[in-house]
Rosetta silent file (secondary structure, phi, psi, omega in degrees, C-alpha in Angstrom):
SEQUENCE: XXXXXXXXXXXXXXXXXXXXXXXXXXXXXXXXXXXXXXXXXXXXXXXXXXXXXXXXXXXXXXXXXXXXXXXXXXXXXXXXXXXXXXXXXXXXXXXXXXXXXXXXXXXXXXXXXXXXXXXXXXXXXXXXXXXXXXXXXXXXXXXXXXXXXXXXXXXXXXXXXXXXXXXXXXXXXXXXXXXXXXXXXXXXXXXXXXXXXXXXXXXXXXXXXXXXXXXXXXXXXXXXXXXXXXXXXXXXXXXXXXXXXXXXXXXXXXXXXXXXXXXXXXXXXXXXXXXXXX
SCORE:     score description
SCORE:     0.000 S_00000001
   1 L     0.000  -46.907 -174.520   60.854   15.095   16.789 S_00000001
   2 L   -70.642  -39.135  155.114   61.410   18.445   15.102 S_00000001
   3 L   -31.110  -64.355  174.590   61.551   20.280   18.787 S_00000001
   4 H   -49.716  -83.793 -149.999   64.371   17.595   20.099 S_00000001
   5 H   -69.664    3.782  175.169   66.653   18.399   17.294 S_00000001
   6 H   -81.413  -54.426 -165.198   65.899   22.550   17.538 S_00000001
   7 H   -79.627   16.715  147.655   66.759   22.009   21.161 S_00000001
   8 H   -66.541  -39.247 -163.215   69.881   19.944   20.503 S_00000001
   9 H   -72.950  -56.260  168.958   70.797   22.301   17.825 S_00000001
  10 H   -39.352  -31.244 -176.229   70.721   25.153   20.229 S_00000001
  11 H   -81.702  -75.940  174.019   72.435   23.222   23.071 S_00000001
  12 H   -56.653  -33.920  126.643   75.346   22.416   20.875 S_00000001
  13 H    19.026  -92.949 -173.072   75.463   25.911   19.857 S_00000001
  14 H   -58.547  -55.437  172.597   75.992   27.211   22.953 S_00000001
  15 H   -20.569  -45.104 -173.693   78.252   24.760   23.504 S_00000001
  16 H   -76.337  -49.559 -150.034   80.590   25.842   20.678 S_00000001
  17 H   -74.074  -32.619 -150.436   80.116   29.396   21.232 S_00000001
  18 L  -121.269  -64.950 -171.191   79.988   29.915   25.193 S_00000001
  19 L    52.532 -132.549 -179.283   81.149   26.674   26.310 S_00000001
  20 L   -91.387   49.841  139.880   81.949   27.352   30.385 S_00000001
  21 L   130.314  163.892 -176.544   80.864   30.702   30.337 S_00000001
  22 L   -94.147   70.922 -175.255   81.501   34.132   28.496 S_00000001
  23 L   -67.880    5.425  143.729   84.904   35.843   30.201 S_00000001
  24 L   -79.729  -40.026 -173.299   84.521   38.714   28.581 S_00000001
  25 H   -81.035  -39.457  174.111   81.283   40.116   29.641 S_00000001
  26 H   -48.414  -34.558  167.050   81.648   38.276   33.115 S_00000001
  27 H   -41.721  -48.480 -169.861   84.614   40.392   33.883 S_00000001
  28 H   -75.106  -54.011 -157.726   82.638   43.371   32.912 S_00000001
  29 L  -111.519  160.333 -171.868   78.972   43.567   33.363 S_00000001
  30 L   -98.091  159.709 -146.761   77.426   43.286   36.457 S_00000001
  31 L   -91.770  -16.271 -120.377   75.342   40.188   37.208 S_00000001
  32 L  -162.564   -1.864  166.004   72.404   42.244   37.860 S_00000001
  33 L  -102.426  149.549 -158.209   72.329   44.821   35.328 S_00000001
  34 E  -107.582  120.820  179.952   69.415   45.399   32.983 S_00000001
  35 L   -85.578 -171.809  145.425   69.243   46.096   29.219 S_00000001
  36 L  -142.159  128.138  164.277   66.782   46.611   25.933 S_00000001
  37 E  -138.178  157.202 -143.957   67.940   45.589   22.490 S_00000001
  38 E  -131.397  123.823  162.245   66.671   46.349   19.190 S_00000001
  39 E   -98.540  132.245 -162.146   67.253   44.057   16.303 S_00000001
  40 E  -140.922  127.416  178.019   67.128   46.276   12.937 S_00000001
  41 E   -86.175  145.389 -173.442   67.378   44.425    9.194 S_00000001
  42 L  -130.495   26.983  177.036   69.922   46.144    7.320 S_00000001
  43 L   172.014  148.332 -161.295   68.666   45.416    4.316 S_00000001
  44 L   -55.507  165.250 -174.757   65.182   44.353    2.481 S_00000001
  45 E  -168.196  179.983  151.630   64.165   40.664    3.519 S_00000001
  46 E  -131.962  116.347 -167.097   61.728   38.249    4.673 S_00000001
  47 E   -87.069  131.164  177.975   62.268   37.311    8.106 S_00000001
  48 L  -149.607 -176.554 -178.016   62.004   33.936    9.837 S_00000001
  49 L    94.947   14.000 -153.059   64.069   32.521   12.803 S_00000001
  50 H   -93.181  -42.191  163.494   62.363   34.787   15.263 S_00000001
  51 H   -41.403  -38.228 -165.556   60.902   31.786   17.765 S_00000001
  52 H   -76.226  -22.099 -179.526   64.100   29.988   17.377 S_00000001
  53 H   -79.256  -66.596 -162.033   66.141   33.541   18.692 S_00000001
  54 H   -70.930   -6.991 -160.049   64.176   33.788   21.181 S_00000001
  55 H   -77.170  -58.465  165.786   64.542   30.104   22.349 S_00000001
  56 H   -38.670  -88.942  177.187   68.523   31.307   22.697 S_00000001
  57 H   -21.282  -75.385 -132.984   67.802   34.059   24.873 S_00000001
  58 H   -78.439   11.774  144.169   65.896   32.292   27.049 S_00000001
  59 L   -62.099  -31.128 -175.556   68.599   29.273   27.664 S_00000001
  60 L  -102.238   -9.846 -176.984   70.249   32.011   29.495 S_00000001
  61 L  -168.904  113.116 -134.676   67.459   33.697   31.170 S_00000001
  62 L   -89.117  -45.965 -154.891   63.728   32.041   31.303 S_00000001
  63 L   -74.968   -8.526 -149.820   62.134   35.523   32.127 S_00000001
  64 L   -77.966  147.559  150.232   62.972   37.794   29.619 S_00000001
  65 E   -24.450   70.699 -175.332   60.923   40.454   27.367 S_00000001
  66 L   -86.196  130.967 -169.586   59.973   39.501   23.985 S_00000001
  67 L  -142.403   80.048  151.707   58.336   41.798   21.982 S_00000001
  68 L   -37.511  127.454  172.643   58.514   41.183   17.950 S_00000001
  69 L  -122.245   26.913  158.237   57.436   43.352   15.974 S_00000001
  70 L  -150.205  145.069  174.909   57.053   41.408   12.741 S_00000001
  71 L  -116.778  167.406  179.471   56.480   37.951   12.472 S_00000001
  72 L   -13.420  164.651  142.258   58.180   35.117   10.179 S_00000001
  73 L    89.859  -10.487 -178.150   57.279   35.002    6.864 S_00000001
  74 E   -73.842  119.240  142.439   57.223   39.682    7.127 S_00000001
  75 E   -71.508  121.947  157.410   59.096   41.379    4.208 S_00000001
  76 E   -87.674  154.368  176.843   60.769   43.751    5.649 S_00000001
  77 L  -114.824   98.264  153.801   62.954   47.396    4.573 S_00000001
  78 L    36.500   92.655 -166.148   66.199   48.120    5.328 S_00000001
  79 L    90.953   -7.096 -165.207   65.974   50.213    9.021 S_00000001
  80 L   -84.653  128.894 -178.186   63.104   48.500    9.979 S_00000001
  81 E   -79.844  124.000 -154.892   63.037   47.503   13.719 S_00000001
  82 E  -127.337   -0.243  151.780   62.256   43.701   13.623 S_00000001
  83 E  -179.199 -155.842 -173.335   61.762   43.138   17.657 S_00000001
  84 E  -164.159  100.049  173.728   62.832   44.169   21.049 S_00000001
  85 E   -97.770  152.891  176.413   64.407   42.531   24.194 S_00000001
  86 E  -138.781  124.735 -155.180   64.757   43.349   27.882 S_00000001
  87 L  -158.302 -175.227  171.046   67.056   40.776   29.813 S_00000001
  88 E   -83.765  146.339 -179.931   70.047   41.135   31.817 S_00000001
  89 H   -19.408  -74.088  157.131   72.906   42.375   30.301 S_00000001
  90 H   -48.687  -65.764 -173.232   74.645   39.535   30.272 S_00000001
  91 H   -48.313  -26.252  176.492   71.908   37.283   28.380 S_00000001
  92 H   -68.337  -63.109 -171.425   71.890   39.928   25.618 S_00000001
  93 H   -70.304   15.507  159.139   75.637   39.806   24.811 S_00000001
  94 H   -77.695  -27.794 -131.827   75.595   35.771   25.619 S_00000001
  95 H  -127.252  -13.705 -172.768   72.954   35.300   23.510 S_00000001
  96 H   -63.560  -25.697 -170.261   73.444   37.729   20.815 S_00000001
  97 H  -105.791   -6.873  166.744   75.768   36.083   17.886 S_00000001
  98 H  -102.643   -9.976  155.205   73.996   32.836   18.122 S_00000001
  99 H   -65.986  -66.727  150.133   70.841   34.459   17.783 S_00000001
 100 H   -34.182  -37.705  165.939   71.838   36.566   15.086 S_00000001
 101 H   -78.709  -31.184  179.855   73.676   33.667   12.867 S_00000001
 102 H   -78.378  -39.345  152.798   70.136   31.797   13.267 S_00000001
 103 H   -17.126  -65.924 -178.582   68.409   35.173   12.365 S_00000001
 104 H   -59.943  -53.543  178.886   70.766   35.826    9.425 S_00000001
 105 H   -76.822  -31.875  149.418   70.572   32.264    7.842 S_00000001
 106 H   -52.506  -73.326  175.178   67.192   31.828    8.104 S_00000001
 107 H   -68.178   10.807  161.490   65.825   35.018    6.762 S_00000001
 108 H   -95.211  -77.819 -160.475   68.509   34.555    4.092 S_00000001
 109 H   -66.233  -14.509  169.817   66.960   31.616    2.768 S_00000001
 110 H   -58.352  -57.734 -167.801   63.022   32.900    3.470 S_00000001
 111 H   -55.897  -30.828  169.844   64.518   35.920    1.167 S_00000001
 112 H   -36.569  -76.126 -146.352   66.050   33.428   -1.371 S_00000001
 113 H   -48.479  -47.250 -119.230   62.828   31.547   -1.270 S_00000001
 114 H  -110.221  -39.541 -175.211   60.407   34.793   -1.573 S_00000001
 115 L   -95.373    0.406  140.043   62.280   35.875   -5.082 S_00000001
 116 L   -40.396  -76.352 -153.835   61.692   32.072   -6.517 S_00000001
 117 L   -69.468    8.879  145.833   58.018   32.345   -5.646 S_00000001
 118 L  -104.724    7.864  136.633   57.285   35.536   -7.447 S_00000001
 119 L   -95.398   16.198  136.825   58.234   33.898  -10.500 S_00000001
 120 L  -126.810   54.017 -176.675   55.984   31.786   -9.944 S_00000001
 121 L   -50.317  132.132  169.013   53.169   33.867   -9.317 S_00000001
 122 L    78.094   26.409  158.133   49.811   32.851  -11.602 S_00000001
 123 L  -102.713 -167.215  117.408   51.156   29.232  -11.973 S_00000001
 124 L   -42.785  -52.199 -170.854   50.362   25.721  -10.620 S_00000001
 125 L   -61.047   93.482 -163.658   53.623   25.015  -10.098 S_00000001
 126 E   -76.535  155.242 -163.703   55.109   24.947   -6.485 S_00000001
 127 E   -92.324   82.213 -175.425   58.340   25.553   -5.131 S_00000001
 128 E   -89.484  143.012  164.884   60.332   22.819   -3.508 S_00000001
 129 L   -59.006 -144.700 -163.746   63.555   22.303   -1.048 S_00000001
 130 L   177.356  150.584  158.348   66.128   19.786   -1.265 S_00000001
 131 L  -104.775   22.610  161.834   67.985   18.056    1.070 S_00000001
 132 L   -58.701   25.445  167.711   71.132   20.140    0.236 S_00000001
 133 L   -69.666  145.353  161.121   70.948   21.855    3.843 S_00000001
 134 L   -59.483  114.137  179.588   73.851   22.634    6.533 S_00000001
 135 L   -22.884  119.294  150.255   74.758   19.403    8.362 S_00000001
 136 L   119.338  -26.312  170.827   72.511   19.942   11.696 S_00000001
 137 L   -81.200  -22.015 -176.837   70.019   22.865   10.040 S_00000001
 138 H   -23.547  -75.708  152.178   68.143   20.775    8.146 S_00000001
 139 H   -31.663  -72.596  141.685   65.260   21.604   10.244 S_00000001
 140 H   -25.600  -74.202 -168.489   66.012   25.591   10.343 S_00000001
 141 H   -81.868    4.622  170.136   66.276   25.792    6.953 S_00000001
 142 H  -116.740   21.313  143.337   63.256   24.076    5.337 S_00000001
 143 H   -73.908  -40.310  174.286   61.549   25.975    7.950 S_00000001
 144 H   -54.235  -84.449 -159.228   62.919   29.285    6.498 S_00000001
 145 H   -20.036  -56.507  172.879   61.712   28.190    3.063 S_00000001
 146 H   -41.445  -70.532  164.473   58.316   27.472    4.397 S_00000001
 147 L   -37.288  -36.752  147.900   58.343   31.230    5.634 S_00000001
 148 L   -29.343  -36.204 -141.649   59.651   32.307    2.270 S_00000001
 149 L    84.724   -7.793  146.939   56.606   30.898    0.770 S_00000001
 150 L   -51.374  168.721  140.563   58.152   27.538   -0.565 S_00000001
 151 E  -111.747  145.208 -154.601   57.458   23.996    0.197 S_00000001
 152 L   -88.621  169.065 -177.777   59.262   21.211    1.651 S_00000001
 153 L  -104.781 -156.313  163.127   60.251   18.288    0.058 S_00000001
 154 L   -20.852  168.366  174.470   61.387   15.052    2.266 S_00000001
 155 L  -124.173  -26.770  169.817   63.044   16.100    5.600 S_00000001
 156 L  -175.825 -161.442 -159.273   65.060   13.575    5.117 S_00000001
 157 L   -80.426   20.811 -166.924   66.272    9.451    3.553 S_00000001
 158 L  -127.283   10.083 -157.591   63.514    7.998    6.113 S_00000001
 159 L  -132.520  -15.802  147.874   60.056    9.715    5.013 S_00000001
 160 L   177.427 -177.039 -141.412   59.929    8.847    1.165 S_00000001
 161 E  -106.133  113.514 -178.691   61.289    6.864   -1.434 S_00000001
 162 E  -122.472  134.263 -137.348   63.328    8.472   -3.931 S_00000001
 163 E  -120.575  100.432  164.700   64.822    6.424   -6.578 S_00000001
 164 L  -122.984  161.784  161.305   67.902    7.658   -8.041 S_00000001
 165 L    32.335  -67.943  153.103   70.185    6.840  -10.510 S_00000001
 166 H   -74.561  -33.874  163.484   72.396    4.347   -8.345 S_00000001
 167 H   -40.615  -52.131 -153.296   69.342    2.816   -7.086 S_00000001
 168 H   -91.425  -62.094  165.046   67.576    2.369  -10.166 S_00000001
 169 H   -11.020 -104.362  159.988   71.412    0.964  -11.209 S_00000001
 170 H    -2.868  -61.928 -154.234   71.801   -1.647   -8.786 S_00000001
 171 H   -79.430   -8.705  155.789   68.212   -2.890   -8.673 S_00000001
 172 L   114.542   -2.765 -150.455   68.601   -3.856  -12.391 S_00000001
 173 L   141.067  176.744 -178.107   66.077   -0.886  -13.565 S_00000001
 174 H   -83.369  -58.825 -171.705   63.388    1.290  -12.950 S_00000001
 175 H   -35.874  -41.442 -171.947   60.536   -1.652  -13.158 S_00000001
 176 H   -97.269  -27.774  149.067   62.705   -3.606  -10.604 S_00000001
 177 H   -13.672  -96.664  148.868   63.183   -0.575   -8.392 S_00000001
 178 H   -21.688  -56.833 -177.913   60.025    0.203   -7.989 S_00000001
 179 H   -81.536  -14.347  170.668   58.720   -3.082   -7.748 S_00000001
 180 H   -82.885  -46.121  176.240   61.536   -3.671   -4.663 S_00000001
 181 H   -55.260  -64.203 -173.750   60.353   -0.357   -2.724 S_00000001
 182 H   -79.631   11.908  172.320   56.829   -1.294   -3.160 S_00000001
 183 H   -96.193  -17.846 -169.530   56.847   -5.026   -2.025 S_00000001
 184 H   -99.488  -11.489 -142.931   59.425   -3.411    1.333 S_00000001
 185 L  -145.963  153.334 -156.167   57.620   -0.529    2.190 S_00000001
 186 L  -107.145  121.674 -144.915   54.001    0.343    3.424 S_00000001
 187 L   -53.738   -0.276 -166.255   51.619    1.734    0.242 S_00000001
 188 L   -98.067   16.098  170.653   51.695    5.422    2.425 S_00000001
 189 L  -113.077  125.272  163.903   55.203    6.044    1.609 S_00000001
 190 L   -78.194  113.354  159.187   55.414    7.821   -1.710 S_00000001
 191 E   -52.701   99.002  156.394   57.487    6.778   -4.453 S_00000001
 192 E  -128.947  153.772 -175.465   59.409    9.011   -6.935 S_00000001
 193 E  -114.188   86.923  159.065   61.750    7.970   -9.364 S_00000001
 194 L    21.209   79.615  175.277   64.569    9.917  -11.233 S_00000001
 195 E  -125.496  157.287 -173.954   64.528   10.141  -15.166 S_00000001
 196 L  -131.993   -6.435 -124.858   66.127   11.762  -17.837 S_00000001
 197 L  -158.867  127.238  162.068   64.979   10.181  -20.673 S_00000001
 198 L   -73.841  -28.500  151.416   61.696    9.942  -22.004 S_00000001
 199 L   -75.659   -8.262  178.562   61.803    5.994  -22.384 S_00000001
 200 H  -104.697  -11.985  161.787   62.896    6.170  -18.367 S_00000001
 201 H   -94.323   -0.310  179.042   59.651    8.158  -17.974 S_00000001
 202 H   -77.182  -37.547 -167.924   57.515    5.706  -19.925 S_00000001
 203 H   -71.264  -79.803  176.051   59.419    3.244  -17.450 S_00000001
 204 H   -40.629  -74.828 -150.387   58.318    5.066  -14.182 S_00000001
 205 H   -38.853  -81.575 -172.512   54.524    5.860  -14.982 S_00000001
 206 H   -26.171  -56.569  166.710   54.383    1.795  -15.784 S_00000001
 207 H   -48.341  -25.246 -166.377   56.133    1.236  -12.517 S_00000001
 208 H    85.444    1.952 -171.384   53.465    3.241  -10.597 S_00000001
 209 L   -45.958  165.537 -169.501   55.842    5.778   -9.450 S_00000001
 210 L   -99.553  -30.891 -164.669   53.688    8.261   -7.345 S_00000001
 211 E  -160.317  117.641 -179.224   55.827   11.333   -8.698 S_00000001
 212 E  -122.613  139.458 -177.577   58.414   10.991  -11.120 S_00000001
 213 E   -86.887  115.005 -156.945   61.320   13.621  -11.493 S_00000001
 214 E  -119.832  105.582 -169.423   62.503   14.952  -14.586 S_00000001
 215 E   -96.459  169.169 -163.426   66.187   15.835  -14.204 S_00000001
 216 L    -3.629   55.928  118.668   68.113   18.274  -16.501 S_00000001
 217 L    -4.627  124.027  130.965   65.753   18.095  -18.870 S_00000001
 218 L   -47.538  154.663  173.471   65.354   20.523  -21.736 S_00000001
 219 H   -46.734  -75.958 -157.282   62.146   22.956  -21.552 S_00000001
 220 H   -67.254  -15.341 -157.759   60.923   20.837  -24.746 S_00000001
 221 H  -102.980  -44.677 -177.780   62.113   17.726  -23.472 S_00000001
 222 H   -62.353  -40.408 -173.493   60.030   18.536  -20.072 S_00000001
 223 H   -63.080  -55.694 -152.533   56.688   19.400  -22.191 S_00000001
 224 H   -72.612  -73.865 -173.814   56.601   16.181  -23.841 S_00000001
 225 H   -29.538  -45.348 -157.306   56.943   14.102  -20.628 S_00000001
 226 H   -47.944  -67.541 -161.607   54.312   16.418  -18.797 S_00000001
 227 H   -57.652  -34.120  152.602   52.243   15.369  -21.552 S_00000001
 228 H   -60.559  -35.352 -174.399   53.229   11.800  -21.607 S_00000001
 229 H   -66.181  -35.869 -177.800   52.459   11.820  -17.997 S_00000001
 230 L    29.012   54.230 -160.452   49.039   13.060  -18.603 S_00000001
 231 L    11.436   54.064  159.307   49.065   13.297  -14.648 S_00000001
 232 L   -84.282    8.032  171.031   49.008    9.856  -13.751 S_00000001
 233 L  -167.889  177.108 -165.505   51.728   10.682  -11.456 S_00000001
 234 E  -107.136  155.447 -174.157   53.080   14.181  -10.226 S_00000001
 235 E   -79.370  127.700  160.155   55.877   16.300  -11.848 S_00000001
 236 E  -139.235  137.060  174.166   58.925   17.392  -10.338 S_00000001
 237 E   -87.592  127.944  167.060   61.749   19.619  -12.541 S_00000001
 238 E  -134.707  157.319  160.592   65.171   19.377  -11.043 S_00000001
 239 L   119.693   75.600 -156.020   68.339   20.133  -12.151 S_00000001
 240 L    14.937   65.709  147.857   69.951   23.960  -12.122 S_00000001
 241 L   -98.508   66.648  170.711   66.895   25.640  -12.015 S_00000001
 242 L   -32.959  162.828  176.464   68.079   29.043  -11.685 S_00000001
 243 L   -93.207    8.615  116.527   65.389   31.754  -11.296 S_00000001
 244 L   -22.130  -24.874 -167.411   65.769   33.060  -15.100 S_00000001
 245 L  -101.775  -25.113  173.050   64.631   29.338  -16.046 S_00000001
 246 H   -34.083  -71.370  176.946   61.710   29.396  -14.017 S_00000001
 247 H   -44.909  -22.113  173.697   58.588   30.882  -15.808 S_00000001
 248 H   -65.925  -40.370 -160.284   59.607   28.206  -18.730 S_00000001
 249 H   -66.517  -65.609 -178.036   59.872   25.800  -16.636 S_00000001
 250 H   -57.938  -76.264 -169.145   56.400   26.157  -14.786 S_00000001
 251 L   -66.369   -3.252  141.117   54.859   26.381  -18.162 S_00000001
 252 L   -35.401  -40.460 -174.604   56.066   22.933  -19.399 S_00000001
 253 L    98.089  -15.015 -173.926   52.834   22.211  -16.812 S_00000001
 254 L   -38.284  166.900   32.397   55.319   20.166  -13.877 S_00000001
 255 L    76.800  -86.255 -166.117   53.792   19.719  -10.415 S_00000001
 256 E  -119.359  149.187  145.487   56.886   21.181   -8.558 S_00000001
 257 E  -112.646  125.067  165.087   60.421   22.514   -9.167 S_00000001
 258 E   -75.563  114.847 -160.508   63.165   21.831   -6.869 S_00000001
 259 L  -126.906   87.879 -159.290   65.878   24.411   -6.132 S_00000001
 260 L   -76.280  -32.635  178.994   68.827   23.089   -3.992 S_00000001
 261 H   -39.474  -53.394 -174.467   70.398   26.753   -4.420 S_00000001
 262 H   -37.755  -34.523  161.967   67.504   28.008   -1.692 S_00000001
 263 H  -106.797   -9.446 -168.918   69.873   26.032    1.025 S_00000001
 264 H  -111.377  -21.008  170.954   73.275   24.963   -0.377 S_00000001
 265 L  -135.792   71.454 -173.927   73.733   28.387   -1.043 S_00000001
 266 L   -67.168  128.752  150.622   72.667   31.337    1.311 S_00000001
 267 L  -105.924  111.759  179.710   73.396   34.494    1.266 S_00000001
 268 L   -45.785  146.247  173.912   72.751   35.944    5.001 S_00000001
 269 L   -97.792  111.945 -133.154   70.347   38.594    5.277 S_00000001
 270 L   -86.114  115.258 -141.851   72.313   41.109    7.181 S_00000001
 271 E  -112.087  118.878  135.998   70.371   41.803   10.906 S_00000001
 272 E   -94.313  169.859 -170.639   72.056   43.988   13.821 S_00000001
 273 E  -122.559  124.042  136.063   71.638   44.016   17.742 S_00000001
 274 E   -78.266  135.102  142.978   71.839   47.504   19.474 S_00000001
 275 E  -116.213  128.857 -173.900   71.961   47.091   23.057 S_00000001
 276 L  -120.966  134.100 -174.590   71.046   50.328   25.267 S_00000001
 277 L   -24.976  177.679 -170.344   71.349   50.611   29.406 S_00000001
 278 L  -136.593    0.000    0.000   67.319   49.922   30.993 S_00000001
């Protein structure tokens, strides 16, 4: 499933970017002339995206020369030569800015992800995604995380049941939530439910939730649920959990924290392409 939509994403891509063909470099370059290009991070990072780059290249040319020289999940330094292609001219500059934006945006959120998880180095607590992704990346980007050293949460509204707010609204409660997911739904689908309130986590645990979420929460406010919980269901902290708030956070005891920043807000990690004559 996750293959079909990388190659969709990539197809529509091209689409945007190339559409029937590249009239500058066709003009130019000769159909038959051969290149090498160097991709060099241009600043520290942790690099992912590098299968999915080459998967670009090689829409335009099946044959070409990959040669990485770090793989996903590699912190990297500033100057550091992060792979090497040898293609036709043409495939490099077709293929270069759609490579590079997948490059950039990846290994921006792997870098995100990478300064999360060393504060929480010596915990329990694990690092979670969000589904706060670029319409159409959603794949790409909880794949960077994963390369960061995060973990994903849901991929998306069809793979578990998360009960929020309007849900629990509607349905009359948590108790009747709950009890509507798990009479619809097959007992392998997990159930977590949303609370903010320490009577709404007294509510889940009765309910059976499988993992109940404790949103913007105080620190003190967090402890005493953990502790209510007395892990009869799994933890998850949400709720602007900057990385200042972490280490509190994690010691509260939660399961996971959830950090929508790691995807709704990237900062690219910034990658160049050199291309030099063969």
């Amino acid at each position: 499933m996750y293959d079909s939509l990388i190659d969709r994403l990539i197809d529509l891509a091209i689409e945007e970017d190339i559409a029937t063909g590249d009239i500058t470099t066709n003009a130019i370059i000769p159909v038959h002339a051969k290149a090498v290009a160097e991709m060099k991070a241009k600043a520290d990072g942790v690099i992912s995206g590098l299968e999915i780059a080459k998967q670009v290249f090689e829409r335009f040319e099946e044959d070409i020369v990959w040669e990485p020289l770090v793989t996903d999940g590699t912190a990297v330094k500033k100057g550091d030569i992060i792979l090497r292609i040898e293609a036709s001219y043409r495939t490099l500059l077709c293929g270069e800015r759609l490579s590079l934006n997948i490059l950039q945006r990846m290994s921006g959120i792997a870098t995100a992800t990478s300064h999360y998880m060393k504060e929480l180095a010596g915990t329990h607590t694990q690092l979670l995604d969000t589904r706060k992704t670029a319409p159409g990346l959603r794949v790409l980007d909880k794949m960077a995380v994963h390369h960061g050293g995060g973990s994903n949460h849901r991929m998306g509204l069809y793979d578990m049941i998360m009960l929020k707010d309007n849900h629990i609204k509607i349905a009359g409660g948590i108790p009747n939530a709950v009890k509507a997911v798990k009479q619809n739904l097959p007992l392998s689908i997990k159930v977590e439910v949303e609370t903010t309130t320490l009577e709404e986590v007294q509510q889940a645990i009765d309910a059976g939730a499988d993992i109940i979420m404790l949103d913007n929460m105080s620190n003190e406010t967090m402890a005493e649920a953990v502790k209510l919980i007395a892990g009869r269901a799994k933890t998850e902290a949400s709720g602007n959990m900057s990385i200042p708030r972490l280490q509190g956070v994690a010691a509260t005891g939660v399961d996971y924290i959830s950090v929508g920043a790691l995807t709704h807000s990237v900062t690219a990690l910034d990658i160049s392409m050199n291309i030099k004559m063969n």
